[in-house]
DOTORVO-735840 format. One record per residue (C-alpha): residue number from 1; residue in three letters; x, y, z. Coordinates in steps of 0.5 Angstrom, whole numbers, padded with zeros to 4 digits, always signed. Layout:
# DOTORVO-735840
<rec><i>NUM</i><aa>ALA</aa><x>X</x><y>Y</y><z>Z</z></rec>
...
***
This chain:
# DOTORVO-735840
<rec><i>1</i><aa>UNK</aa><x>-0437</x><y>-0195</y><z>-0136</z></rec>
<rec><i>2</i><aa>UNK</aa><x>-0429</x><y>-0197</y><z>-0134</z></rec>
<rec><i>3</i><aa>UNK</aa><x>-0431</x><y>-0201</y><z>-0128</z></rec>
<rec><i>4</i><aa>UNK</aa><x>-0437</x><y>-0205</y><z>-0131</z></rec>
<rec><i>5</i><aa>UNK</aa><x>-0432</x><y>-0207</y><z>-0136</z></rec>
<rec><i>6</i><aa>UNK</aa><x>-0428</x><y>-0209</y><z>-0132</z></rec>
<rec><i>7</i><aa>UNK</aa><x>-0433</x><y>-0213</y><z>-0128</z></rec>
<rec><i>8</i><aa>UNK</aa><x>-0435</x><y>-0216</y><z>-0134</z></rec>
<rec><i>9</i><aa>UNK</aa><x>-0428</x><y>-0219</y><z>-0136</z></rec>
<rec><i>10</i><aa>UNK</aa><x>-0426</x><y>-0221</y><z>-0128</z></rec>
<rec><i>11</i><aa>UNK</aa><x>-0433</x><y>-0225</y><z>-0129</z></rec>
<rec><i>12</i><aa>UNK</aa><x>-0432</x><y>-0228</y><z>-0136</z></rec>
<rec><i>13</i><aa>UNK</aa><x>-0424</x><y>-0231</y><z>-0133</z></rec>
<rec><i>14</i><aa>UNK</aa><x>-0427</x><y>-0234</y><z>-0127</z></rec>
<rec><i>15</i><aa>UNK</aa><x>-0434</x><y>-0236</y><z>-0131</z></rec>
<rec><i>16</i><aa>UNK</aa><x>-0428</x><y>-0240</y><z>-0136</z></rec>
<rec><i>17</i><aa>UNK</aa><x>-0428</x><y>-0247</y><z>-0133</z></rec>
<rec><i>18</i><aa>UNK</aa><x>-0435</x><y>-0247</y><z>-0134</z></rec>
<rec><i>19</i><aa>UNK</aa><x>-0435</x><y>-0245</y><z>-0140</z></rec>
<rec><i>20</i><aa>UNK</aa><x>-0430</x><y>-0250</y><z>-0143</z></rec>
<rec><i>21</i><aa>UNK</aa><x>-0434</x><y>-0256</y><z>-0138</z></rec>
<rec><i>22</i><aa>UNK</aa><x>-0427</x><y>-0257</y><z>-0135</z></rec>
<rec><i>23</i><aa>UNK</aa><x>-0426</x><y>-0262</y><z>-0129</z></rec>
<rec><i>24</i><aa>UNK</aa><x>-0429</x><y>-0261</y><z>-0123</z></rec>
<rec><i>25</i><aa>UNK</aa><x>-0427</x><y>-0265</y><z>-0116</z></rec>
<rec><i>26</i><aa>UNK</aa><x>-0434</x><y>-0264</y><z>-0113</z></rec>
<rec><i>27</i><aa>UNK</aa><x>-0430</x><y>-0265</y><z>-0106</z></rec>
<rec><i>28</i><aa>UNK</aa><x>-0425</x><y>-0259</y><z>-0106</z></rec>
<rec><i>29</i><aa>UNK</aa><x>-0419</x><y>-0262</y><z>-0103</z></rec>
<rec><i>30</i><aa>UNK</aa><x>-0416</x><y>-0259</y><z>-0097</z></rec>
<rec><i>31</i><aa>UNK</aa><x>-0420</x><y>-0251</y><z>-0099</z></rec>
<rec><i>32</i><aa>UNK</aa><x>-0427</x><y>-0255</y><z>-0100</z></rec>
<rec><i>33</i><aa>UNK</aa><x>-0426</x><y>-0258</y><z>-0093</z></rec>
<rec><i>34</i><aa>UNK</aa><x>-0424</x><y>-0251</y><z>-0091</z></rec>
<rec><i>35</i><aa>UNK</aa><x>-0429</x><y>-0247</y><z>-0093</z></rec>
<rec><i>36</i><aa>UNK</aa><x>-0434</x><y>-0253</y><z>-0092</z></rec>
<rec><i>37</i><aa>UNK</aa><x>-0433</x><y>-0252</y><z>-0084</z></rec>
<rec><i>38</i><aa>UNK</aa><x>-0433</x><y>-0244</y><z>-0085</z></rec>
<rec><i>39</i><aa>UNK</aa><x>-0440</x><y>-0245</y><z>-0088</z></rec>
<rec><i>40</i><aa>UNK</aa><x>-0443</x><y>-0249</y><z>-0084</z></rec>
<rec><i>41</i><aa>UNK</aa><x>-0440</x><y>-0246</y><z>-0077</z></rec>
<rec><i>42</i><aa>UNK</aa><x>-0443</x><y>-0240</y><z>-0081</z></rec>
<rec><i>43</i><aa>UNK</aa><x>-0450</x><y>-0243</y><z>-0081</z></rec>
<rec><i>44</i><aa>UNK</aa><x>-0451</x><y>-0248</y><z>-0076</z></rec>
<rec><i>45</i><aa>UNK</aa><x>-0447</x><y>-0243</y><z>-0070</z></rec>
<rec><i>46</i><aa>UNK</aa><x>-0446</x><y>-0236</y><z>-0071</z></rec>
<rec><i>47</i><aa>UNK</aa><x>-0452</x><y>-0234</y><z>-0076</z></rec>
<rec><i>48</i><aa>UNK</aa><x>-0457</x><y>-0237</y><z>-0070</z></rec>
<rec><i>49</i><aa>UNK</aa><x>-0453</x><y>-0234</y><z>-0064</z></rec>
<rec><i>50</i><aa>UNK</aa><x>-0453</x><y>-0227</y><z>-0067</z></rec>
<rec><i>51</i><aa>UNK</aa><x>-0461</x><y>-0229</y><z>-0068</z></rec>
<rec><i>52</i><aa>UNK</aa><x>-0462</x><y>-0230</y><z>-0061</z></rec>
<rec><i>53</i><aa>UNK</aa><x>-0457</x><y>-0223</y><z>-0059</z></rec>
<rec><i>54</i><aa>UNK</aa><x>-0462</x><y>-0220</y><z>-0065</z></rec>
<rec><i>55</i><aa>UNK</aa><x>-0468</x><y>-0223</y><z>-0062</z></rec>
<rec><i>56</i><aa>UNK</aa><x>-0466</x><y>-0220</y><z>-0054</z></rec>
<rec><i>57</i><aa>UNK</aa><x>-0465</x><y>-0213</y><z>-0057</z></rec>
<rec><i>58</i><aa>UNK</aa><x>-0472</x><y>-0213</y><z>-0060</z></rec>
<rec><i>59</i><aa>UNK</aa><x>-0475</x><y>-0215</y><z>-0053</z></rec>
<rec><i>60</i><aa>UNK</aa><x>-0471</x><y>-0209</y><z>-0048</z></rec>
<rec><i>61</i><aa>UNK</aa><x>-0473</x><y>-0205</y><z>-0054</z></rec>
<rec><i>62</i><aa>UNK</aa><x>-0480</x><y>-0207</y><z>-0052</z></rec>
<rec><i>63</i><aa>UNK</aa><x>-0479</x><y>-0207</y><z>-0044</z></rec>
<rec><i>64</i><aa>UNK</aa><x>-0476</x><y>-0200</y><z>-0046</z></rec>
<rec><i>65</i><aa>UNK</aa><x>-0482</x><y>-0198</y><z>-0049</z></rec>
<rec><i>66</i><aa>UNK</aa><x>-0489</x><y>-0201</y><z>-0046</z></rec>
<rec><i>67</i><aa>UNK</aa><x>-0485</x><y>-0202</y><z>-0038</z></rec>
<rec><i>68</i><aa>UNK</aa><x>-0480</x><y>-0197</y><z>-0037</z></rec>
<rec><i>69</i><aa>UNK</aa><x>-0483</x><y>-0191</y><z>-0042</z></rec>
<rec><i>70</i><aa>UNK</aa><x>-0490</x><y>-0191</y><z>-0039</z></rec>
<rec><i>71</i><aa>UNK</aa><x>-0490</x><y>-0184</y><z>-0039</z></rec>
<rec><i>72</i><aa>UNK</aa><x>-0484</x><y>-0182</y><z>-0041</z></rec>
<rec><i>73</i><aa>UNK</aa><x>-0483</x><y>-0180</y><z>-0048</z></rec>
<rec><i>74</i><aa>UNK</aa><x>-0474</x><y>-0181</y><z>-0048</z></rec>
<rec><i>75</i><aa>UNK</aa><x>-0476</x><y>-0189</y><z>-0047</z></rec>
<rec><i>76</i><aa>UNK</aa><x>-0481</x><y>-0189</y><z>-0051</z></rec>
<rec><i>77</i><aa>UNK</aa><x>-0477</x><y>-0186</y><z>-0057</z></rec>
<rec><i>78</i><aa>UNK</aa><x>-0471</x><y>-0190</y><z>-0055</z></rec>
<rec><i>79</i><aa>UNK</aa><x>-0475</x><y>-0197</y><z>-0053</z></rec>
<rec><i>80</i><aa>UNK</aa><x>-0478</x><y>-0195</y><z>-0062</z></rec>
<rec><i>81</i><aa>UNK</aa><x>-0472</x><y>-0194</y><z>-0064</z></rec>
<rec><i>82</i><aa>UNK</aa><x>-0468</x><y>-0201</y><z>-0060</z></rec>
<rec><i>83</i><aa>UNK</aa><x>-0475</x><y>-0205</y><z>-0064</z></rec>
<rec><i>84</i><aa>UNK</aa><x>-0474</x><y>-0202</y><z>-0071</z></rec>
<rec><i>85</i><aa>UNK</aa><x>-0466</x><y>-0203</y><z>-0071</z></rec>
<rec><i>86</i><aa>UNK</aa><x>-0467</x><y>-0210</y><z>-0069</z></rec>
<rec><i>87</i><aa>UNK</aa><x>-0473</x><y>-0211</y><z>-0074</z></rec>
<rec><i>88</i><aa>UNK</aa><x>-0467</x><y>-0208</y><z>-0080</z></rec>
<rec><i>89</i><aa>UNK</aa><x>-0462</x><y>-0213</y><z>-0076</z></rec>
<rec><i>90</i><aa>UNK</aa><x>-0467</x><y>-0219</y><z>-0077</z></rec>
<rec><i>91</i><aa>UNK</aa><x>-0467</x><y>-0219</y><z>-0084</z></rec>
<rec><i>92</i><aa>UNK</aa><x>-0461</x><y>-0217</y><z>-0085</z></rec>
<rec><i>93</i><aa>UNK</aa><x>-0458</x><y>-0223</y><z>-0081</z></rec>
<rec><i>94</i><aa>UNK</aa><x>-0464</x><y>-0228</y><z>-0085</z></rec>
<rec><i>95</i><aa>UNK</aa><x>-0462</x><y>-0225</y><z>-0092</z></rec>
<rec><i>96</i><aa>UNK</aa><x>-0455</x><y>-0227</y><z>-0091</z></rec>
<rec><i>97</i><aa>UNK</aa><x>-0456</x><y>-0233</y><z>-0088</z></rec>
<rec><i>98</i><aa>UNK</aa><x>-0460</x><y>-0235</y><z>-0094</z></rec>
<rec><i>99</i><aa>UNK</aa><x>-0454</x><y>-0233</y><z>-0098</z></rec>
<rec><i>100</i><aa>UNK</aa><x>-0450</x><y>-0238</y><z>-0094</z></rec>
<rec><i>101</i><aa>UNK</aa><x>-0455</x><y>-0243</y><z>-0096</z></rec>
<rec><i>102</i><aa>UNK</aa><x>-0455</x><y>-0241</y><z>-0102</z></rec>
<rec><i>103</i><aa>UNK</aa><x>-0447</x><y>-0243</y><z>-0103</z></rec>
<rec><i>104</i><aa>UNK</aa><x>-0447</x><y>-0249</y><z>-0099</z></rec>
<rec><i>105</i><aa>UNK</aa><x>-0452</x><y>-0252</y><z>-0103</z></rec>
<rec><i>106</i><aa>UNK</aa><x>-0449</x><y>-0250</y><z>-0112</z></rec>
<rec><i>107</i><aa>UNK</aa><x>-0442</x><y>-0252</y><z>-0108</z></rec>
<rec><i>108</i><aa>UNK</aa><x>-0444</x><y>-0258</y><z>-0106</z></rec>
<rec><i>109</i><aa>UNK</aa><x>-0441</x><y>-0257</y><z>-0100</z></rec>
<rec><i>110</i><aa>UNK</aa><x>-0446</x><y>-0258</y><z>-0097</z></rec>
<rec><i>111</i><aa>UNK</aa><x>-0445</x><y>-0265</y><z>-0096</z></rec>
<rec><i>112</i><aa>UNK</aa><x>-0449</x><y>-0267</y><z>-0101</z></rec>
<rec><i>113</i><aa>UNK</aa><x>-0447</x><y>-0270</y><z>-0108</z></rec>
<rec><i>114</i><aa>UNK</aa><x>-0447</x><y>-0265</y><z>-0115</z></rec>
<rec><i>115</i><aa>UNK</aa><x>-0450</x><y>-0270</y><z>-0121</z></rec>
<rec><i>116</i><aa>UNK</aa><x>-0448</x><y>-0269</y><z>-0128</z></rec>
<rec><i>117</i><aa>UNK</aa><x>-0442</x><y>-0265</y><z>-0128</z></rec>
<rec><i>118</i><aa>UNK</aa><x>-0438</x><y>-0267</y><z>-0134</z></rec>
<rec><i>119</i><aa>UNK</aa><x>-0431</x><y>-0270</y><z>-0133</z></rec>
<rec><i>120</i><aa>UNK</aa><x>-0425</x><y>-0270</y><z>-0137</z></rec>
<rec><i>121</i><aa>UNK</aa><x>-0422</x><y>-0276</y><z>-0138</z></rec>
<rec><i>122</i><aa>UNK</aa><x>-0415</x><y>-0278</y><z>-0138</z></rec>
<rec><i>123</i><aa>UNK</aa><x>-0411</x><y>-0280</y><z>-0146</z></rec>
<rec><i>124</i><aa>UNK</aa><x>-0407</x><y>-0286</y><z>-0145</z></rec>
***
């Protein structure tokens, strides 16, 4: 129960601004630049790289399997296991990417403009 607690009033101060409508500069400054090329390196370079290293894992598990364990039951089971792993791997890999989207895009990092957010105007 202490730690929901507490979970809930980190999540109330970091939802405050919102709350309160406060101003928002939907470009970030030097940190949204920052953290708009880590995301989108994250999501156009290293997520596919990881794919393509995901995607060979599967097709050794299949060589190991069909080709190398013809009648050898170790292989087989080895080649099975390289498969199952590289399955668990893809949709892990998928889920974060779509997490990663996700962010890029209710950020407005992903280069695209956020509509209707509400500015506070100066006095004076």
């Amino acid at each position: 129960m202490k730690k929901f607690t507490s979970f809930t009033g980190i999540g109330t101060l970091l939802a405050l601004p919102v709350i309160a409508s406060a101003q928002f500069d939907p470009g970030g400054g030097e940190f949204g630049t920052l953290l708009g090329n880590i995301l989108g390196f994250t999501n156009g370079v290293l997520i596919p790289f990881i794919l393509g290293i995901g995607f060979l894992v599967f097709v050794w598990g299949m060589f190991q399997f069909f080709i190398a364990g013809g009648a050898n039951e170790e292989k087989k089971e080895k080649g099975k296991s390289l498969m199952v792993w590289a399955v668990v791997g893809f949709v892990l890999i998928i889920v974060f990417w779509g997490i990663i989207n996700l962010l890029t895009s209710s950020t407005g990092l992903d280069g695209g403009v956020l509509e209707q957010v509400p500015l506070v105007n100066p006095i004076g």
